[in-house]
C-alpha positions in Angstrom: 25.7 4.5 2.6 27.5 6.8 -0.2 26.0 10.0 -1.2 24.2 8.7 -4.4 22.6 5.9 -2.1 21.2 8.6 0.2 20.2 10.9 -2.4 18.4 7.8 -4.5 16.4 6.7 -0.9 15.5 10.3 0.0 13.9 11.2 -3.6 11.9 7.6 -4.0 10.5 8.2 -0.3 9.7 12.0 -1.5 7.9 10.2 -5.1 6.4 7.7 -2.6 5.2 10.2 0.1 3.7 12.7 -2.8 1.8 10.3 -4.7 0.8 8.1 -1.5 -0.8 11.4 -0.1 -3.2 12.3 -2.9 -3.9 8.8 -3.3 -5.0 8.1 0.3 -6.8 11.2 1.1 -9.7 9.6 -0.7 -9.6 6.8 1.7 -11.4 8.0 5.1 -14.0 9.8 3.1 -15.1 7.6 0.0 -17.6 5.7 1.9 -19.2 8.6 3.5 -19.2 10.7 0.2 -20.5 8.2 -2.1 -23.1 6.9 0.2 -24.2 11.0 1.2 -24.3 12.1 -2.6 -24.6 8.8 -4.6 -26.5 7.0 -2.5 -24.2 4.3 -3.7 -24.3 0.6 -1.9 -21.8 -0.6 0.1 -20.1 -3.1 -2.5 -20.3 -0.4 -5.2 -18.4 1.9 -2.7 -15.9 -1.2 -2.5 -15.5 -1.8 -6.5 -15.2 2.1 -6.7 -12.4 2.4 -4.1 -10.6 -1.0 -5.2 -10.9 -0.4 -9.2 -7.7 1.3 -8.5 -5.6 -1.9 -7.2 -7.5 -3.7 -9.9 -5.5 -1.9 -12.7 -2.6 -1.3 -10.6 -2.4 -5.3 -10.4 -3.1 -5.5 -13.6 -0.4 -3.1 -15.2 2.4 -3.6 -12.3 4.0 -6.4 -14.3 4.4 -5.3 -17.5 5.6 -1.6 -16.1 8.3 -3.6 -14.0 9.3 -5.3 -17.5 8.9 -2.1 -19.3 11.3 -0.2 -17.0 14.0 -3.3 -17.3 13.5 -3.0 -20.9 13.8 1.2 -21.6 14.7 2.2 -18.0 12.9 3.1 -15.0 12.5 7.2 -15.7 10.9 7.0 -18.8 8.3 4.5 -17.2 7.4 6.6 -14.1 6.6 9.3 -16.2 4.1 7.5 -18.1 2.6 6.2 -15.2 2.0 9.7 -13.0 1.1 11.1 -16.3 -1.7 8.3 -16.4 -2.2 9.0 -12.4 -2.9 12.7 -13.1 -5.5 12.5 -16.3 -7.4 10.1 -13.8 -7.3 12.2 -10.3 -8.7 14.9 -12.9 -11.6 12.6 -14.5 -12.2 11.5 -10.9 -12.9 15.1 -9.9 -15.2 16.3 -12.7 -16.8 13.2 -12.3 -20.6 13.9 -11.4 -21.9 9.9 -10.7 -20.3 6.7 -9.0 -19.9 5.2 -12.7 -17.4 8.4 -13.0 -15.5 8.5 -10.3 -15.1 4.6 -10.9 -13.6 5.2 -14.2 -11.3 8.1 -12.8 -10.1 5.6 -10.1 -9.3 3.3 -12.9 -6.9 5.3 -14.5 -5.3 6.8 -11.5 -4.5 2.7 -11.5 -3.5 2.6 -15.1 -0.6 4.5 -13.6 1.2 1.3 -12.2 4.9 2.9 -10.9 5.1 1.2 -7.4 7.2 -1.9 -8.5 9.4 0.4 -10.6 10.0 2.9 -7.4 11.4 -0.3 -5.7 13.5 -1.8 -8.3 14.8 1.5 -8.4 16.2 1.3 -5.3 17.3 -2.2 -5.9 18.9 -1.2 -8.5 21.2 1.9 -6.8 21.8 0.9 -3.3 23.9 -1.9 -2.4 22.4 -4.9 -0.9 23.6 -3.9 3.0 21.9 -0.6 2.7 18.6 -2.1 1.1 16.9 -2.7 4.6 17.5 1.0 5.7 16.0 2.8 2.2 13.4 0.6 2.1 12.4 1.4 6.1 12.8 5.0 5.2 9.8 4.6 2.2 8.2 2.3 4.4 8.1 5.5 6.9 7.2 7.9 3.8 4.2 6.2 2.7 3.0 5.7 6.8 3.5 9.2 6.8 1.7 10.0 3.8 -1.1 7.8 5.4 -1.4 9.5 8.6 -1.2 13.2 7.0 -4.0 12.2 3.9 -6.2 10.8 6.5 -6.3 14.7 8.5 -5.9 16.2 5.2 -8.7 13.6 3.5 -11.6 15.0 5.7 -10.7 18.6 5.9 -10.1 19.1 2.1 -13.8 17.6 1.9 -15.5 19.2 4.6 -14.2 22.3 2.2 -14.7 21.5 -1.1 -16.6 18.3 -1.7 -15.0 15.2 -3.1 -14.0 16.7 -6.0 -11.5 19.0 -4.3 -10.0 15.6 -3.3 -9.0 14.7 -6.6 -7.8 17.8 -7.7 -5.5 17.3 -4.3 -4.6 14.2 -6.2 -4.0 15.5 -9.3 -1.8 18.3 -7.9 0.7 15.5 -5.9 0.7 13.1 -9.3 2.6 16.9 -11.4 4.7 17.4 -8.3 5.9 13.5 -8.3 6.3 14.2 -12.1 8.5 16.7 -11.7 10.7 14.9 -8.9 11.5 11.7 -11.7 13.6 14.0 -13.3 16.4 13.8 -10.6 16.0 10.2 -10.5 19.6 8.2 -11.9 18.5 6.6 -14.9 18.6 3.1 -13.8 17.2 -0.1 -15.1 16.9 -0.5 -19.0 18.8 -3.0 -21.1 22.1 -3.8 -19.9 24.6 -7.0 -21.6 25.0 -6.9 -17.3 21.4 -7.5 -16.7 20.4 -10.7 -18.3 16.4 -10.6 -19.2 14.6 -13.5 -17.2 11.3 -14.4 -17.9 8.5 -13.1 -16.0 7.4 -17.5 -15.5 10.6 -18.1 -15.2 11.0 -20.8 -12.2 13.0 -18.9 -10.0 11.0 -16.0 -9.6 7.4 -18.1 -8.6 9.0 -21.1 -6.3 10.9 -19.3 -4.2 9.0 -19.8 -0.9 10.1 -16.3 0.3 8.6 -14.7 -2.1 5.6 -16.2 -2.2 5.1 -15.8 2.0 5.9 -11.9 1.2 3.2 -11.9 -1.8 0.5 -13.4 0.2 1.5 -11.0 2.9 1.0 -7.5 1.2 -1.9 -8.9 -0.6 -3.6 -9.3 3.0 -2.8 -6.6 4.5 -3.7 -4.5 1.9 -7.3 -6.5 1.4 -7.7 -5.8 5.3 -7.0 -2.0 5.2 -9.7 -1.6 2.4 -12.4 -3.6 3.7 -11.7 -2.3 7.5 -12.3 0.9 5.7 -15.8 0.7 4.8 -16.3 0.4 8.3 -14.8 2.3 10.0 -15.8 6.0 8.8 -19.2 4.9 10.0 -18.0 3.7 13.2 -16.6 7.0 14.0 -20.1 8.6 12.9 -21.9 6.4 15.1 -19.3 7.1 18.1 -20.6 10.9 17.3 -17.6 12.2 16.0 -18.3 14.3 13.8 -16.5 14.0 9.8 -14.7 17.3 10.2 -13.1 16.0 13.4 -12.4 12.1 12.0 -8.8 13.6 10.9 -7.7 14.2 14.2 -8.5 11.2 16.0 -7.0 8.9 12.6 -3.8 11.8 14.0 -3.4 10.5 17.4 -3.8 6.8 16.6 -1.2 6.8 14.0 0.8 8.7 15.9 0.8 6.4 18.6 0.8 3.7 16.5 4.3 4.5 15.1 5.3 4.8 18.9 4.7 0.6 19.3 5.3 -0.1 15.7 9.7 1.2 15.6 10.5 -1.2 19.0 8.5 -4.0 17.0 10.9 -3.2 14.1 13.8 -3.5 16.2 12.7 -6.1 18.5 11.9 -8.5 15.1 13.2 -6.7 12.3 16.8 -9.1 12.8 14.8 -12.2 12.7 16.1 -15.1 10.1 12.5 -16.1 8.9 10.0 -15.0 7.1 7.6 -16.0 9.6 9.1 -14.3 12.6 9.5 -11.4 10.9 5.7 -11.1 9.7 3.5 -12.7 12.5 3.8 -10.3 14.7 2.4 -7.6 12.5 -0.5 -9.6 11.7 -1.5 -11.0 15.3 -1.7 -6.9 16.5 -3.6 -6.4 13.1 -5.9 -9.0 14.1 -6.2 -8.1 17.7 -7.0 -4.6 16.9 -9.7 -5.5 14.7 -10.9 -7.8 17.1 -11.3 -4.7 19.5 -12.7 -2.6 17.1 -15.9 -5.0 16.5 -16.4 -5.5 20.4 -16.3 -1.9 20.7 -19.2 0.1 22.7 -17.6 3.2 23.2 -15.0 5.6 21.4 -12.3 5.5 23.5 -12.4 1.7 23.2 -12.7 2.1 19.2 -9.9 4.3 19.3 -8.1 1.8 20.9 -8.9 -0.8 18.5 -7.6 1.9 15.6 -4.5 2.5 17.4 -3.6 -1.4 17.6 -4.6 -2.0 14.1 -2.8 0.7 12.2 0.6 -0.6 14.7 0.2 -3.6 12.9 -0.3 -2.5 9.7 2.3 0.1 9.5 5.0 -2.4 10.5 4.2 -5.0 8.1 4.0 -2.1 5.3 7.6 -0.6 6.7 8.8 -4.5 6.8 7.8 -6.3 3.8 9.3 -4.3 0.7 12.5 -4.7 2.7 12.4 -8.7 2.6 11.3 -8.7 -1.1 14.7 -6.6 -1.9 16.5 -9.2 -0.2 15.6 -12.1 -1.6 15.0 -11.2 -5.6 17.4 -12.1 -7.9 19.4 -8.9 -9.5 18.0 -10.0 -13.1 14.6 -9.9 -12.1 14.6 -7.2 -9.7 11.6 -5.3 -11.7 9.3 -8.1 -12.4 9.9 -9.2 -8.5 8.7 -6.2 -7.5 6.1 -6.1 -10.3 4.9 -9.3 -8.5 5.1 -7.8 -4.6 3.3 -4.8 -6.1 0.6 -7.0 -8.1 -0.3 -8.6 -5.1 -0.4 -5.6 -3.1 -3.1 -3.8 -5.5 -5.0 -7.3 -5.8 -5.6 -7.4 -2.3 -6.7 -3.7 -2.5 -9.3 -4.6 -5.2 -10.0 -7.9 -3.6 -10.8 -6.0 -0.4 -12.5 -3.5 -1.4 -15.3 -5.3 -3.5 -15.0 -8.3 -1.1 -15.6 -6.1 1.6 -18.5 -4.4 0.1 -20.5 -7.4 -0.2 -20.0 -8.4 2.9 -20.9 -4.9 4.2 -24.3 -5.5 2.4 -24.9 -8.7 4.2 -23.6 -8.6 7.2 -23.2 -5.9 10.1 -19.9 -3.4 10.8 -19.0 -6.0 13.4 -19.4 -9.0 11.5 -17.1 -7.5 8.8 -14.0 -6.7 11.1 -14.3 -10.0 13.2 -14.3 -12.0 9.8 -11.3 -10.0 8.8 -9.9 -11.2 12.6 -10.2 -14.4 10.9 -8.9 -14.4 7.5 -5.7 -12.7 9.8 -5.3 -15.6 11.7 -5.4 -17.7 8.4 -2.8 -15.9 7.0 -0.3 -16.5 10.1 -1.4 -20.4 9.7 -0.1 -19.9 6.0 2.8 -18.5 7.0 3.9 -20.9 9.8 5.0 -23.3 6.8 7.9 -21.1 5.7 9.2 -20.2 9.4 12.8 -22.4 8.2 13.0 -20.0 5.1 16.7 -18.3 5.4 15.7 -14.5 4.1 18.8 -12.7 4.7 20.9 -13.8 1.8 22.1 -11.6 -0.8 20.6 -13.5 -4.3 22.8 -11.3 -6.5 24.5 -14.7 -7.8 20.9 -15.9 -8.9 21.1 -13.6 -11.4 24.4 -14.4 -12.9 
């Protein structure tokens, strides 16, 4: 890996890490807040924490044919301009209906597929796997560290302080685009294919990888109306729910690197992804049979090792396997998906929560979890490891 390769990896993972904090710290106290000063019912909790993905996924595709079109820079600006008038509307906010609408323009910001075609674009295809780990690592780290900050910040200054975090992270990220190459953009070298165009919805690959982000982000949100309250009812106290989501994650990344090793080789999509899900789905499992908090943290611990894998593993495989034309509006796609299942999970998940108890919600998601490896188990003989560069020739 040259010197511009390193340099392109480092400063996306820093954009990532940035934005993914102040976007995440709402996360682990959302529920709590909205229900304590709202008194806001579980599925308008959901909408209100999944708006977000909704016009993330709405507003990833045209930003990944935007930034083939005038270039990735310009885009990301727009967007984390977008991302900051939000976080601030978010943190005046003083109802639900407000912060909803504040979330929904953080959203309007819709830069993920653009970070990743970014690196597509700079770093050569035997390189791809190791960038893409390294902002796989940035945005678990910017989990983990929102999720201590998350519950400090508003055991300090309310929910609003939150957002301003937010808001703070989206001018710093803004700032950081500037020493971004200015890749993408038209190019006679970087034929325009259509965003319907055959290649880019049949290929089997892609579609596995889709589905996959799209439910494992739909699991994260709709485990997450639960399980703030499952800490409460272990009597943990909110100012304190930081450090135990510390440990687990910590631990978590401890199991999740020898997974990545162990499978991160394999030829397949479905050996590649399967494993993530089944400790996903064991851990929720755990958490819903939980009577105790050590056996809850337990669950946690398991969970987020799944989930962190498949988030460091996935973008990698979607690199791989896009054709160089199309590069932005494949990741457009991943990305789409990706906030879907955010929005889909979140509301979803809120429903649910009004129905049904905390348990019945995680071992539902158990379920859909062992769905989605059924679903995959079809593309197990799809080669992933090809370079697709002549695709787009």
């Amino acid at each position: 890996m040259n010197k511009s390769e390193r340099t392109t990896g480092a400063l996306v993972s820093v954009l990532y890490f940035v934005r993914m904090l102040g976007l995440f710290s709402v996360l682990p106290i959302l529920t709590l807040a909205a229900t304590d000063a709202f008194q806001a019912s579980a599925l308008v909790v959901g909408i209100t924490l999944g708006i977000y993905g909704l016009c993330q996924a709405a507003l990833q595709i045209p930003f990944g044919i935007l930034s083939d079109r005038f270039g990735r820079r310009p885009v990301l600006m727009l967007g984390l301009m977008l991302f900051v008038a939000g976080s601030l509307l978010a943190a005046t906010a003083e109802s639900i209906q407000g912060v909803a609408i504040g979330r929904a323009l953080q959203g309007a910001g819709a830069i993920a597929g653009v970070l990743l075609a970014v690196v597509a674009d700079e770093v050569r295809f035997e390189f791809r796997s190791a960038v893409m780990a390294m902002i796989g690592a940035s945005i678990a780290a910017a989990f983990g560290l929102s999720l201590i900050v998350g519950p400090f910040i508003y055991a300090v200054g309310g929910l609003s302080a939150v957002f301003y975090l937010a808001a703070v992270t989206g001018c710093f990220a803004w700032v950081l685009v500037g020493f971004l190459p200015s890749s993408g953009g038209p190019s006679e070298n970087r034929p325009s294919v259509p965003v319907l165009d055959s290649p880019l919805w049949r290929n089997g690959a892609l579609q596995g990888l889709n589905l996959s982000i799209f439910l494992n982000h739909f699991l994260l949100m709709s485990s997450f109306l639960v399980i703030p309250k499952l800490l409460l009812g272990w009597d943990i106290p909110v100012a304190e729910h930081g450090w135990v989501y510390f440990g687990v994650l910590l631990g978590s990344f401890g199991l999740m690197l020898p997974a990545m090793i162990r499978w991160g080789k394999s030829g397949s999509v479905v050996l590649r992804v399967i494993p993530g899900i089944l400790v996903m789905a064991l851990g929720m499992l755990l958490l819903a049979l939980s009577v105790s908090a050590w056996q809850g943290v337990t669950g946690l611990l398991v969970f987020f090792a799944g989930f962190n894998y498949l988030e460091a593993s996935l973008p990698a495989l979607v690199s791989k396997v896009a054709p160089e034309s199309a590069r932005g509006r494949a990741m457009g796609v991943y990305s789409t998906s990706q906030f879907l299942g955010i929005f889909v999970g979140g509301s979803l998940g809120g429903w649910l929560l009004d129905e049904w108890s905390l348990s019945a919600l995680l071992l539902i998601n158990a379920l859909i979890a062992v769905i989605w490896m059924v679903m995959l188990v079809g593309l197990s003989r799809v080669p992933v490891l090809q370079d697709t560069r002549a695709q787009g020739s």
